[in-house]
N, C-alpha and C positions, 0 to 999 in steps of 0.2 A: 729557617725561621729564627728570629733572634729574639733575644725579651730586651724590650723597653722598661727603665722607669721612669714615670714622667714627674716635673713638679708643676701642681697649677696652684691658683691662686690661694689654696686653702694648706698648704705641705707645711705653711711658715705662719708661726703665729706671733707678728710686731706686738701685739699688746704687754708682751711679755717685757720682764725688765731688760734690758740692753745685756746684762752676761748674758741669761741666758737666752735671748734668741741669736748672740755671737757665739754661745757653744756650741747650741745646735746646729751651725749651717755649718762651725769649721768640723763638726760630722759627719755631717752629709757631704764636705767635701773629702775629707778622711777616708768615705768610703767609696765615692769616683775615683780617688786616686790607686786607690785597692783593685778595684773592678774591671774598672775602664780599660778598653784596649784598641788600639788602631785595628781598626777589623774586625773586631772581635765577636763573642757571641751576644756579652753584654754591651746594652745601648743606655745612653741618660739623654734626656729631652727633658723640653718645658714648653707648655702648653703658649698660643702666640702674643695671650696675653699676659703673662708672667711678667713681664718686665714693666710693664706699665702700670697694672696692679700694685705689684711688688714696691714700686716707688711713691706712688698714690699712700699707698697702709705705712709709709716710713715719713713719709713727711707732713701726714697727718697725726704723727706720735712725737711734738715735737722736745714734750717734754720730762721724756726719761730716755729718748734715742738718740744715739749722733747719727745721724741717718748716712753722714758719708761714711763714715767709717762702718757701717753695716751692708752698704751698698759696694763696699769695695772687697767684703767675704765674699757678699753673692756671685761677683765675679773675680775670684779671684782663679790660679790657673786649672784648679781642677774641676770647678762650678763652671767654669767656661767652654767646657766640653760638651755641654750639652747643649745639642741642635736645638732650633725650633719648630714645631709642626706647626708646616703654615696654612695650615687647612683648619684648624681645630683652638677653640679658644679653649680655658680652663672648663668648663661646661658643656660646651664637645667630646672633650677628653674623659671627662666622666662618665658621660653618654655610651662611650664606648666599652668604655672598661666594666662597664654594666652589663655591657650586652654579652651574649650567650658563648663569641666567638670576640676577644677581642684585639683584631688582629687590625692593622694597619702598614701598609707599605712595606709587608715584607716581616713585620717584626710582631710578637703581642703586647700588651701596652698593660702595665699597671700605674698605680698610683701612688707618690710617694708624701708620708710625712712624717716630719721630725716629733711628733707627739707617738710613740708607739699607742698610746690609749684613743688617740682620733682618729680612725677608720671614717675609711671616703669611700670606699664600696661595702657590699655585703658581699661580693665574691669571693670568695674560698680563696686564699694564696696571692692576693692580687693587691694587698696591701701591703707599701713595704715603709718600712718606718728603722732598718739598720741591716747589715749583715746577716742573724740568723733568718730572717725575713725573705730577703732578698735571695738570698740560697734557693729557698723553698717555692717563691715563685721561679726560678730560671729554669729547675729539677721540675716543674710541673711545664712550661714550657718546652723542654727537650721530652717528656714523656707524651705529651702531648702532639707533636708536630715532630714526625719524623727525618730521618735525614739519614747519609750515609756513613758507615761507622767509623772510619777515617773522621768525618767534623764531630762526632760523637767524643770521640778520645780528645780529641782537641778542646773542646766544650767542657768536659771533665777538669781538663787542667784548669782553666779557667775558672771556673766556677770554684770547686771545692780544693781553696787555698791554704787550709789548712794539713791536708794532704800531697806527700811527697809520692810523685808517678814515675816509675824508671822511665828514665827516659835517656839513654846510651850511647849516641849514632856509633858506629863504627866496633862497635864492640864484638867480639866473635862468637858468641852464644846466644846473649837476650840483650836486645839493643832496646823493647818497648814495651810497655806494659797491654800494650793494644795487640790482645787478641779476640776484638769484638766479633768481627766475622766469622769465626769458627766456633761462633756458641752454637751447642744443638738446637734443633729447634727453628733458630732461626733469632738474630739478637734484639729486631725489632719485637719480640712476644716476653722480652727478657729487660727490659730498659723500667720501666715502673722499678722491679728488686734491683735492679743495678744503683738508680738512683735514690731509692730508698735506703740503701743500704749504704755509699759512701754522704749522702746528706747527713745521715747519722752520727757516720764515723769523723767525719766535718765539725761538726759543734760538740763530740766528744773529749772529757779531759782523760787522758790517759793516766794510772797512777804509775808512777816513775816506783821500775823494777820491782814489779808484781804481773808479768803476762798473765797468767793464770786468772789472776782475779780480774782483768781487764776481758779476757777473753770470756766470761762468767757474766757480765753484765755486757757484754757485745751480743751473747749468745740470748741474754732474757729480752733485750730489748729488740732484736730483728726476726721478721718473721718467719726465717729459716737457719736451719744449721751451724753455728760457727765453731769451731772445732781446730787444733793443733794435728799432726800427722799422723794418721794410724800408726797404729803397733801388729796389725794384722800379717795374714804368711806371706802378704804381697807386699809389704812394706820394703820402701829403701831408704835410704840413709838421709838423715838430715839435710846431708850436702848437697844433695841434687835442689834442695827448694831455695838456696843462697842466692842471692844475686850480689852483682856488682852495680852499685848507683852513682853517678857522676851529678854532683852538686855545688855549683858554682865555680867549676872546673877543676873540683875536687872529686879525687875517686874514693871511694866508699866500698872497701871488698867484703863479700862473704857476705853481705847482710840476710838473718835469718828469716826467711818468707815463707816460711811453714804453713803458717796459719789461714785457714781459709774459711770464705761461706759459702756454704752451696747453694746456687741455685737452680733447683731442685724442680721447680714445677712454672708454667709461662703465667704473667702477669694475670689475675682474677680466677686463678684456678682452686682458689682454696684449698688447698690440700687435696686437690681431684686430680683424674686423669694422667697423663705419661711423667713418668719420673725421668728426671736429665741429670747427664751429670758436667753441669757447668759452676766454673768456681770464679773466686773473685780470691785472690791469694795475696796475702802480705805478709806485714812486718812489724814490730817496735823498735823505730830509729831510734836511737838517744845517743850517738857516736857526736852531733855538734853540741849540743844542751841535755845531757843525765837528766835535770830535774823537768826539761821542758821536751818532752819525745812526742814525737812523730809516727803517727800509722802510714807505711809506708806502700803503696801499692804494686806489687810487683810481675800482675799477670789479671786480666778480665777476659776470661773465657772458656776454652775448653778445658773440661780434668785434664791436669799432669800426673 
């Protein structure tokens, strides 16, 4: 299942002066160019009357809009990506995204607009109006509609871009941060805390050379565990939790992936029932930008 976001007739408001309804769309294209992937998990569409609408509301504003020159945002190469559903006009598409289940051809369907303050549904997650938005529906999407944990890692990368995922082919130790299959339990009972938990770390700023106090507000605000490497009589050495990370066809040695959160108990358990011991272990990159670092992920799944 993939997430959808759609724009229908209401995503874009022409009344607005000409900046800003050309900020917003080259936003909205800013963030299909971000997202967007051949294949991918994330989808953009627009409802089948978008275009018609969209031109109708621009050439009926004739006189604070250059309507070609706004008409040539709306398609320009990364607003062109999005298919059209030709089953469903803008109030179709609403209809759906209403509804309890809103799923369509494969994918769930939300709503997008450039006003974060104008919501077009009342559904929980299903409005998306920029990035941090749009995370949080795709994160309820994969928690929602299962799948196998190979497209799960694959979806992670995707999705939470702010986050650097080992990812090593050929390497003689840890070639991938994907050990979903081997959480206890079972990873589909584990996917809610997985993705609550790098959703998080996603729209997290890290303060540059202070682990400690990053790890102190990582640990207040998730609903379990986060913590640096015992010092207990089973302890080993730093060096075993290292990774090597290959970025941009640059290798990356040693990076410190100490840091883990546990998760501890299967999604809606409240603090009940079988204790696990499944981790989510990283890092603080700052080896390309000191002042702009990176949580790096270096293992999703069973204790090391």
């Amino acid at each position: 299942m993939k997430a959808t976001i759609c724009f229908v007739s209401e995503s874009f408001d022409f009344s607005k002066e000409q900046e800003s309804v050309a900020l917003s769309i080259k936003a909205t294209s800013e963030l299909v160019e971000k997202y967007f992937k051949d294949d991918g998990f994330i989808v953009f569409a627009k409802a089948n009357d978008f275009d018609s609408l969209a031109a109708i509301e621009l050439y009926q504003q004739p006189q604070h809009l250059d309507a070609g020159t706004i008409m040539g945002l709306l398609y320009d190469a990364n607003m062109g990506k999005a298919s059209t559903i030709n089953e469903l006009d803008s109030e179709g598409v609403k209809a759906l995204v209403d509804s309890s289940k809103p799923e369509y051809n494969g994918t769930w369907v939300s709503l997008y607009s450039s006003d974060s303050n104008n919501a077009l549904t009342s559904r929980e997650h299903r409005n998306v109006s920029g990035g941090k938005s749009l995370v949080k529906f795709c994160s309820d999407v994969l928690v929602n509609n299962p799948r196998p944990h190979a497209e799960y890692a694959q979806d992670f990368v995707q999705l939470y871009q702010s986050l650097i995922f080992l990812d090593y082919p050929g390497h003689q130790n840890n070639e991938t941060f994907d050990s979903i299959r081997k959480i206890e339990g079972g990873y589909q009972s584990f996917i809610r805390g997985i993705t609550d938990c790098l959703n998080f770390m996603d729209q997290y700023e890290i303060i540059p050379r202070d682990s400690q106090n990053n790890i102190n507000i990582l640990n207040a605000n998730l609903d379990f565990t986060v913590t640096p490497e015992g010092t207990g009589k089973n302890k080993r050495t730093i060096a075993a939790l290292k990774r090597d990370f290959l970025i941009d066809d640059v290798e990356y040695k040693n990076v410190n992936c100490e840091y883990h959160y546990k998760l501890e108990r299967i999604d809606g358990a409240n603090g009940k029932g079988t204790y696990y011991f499944n981790r989510i272990y990283f890092g603080f990159f700052n080896r390309i930008d000191p002042e702009n670092p990176k949580i790096a992920i270096a293992h999703i799944g069973e204790h090391l």
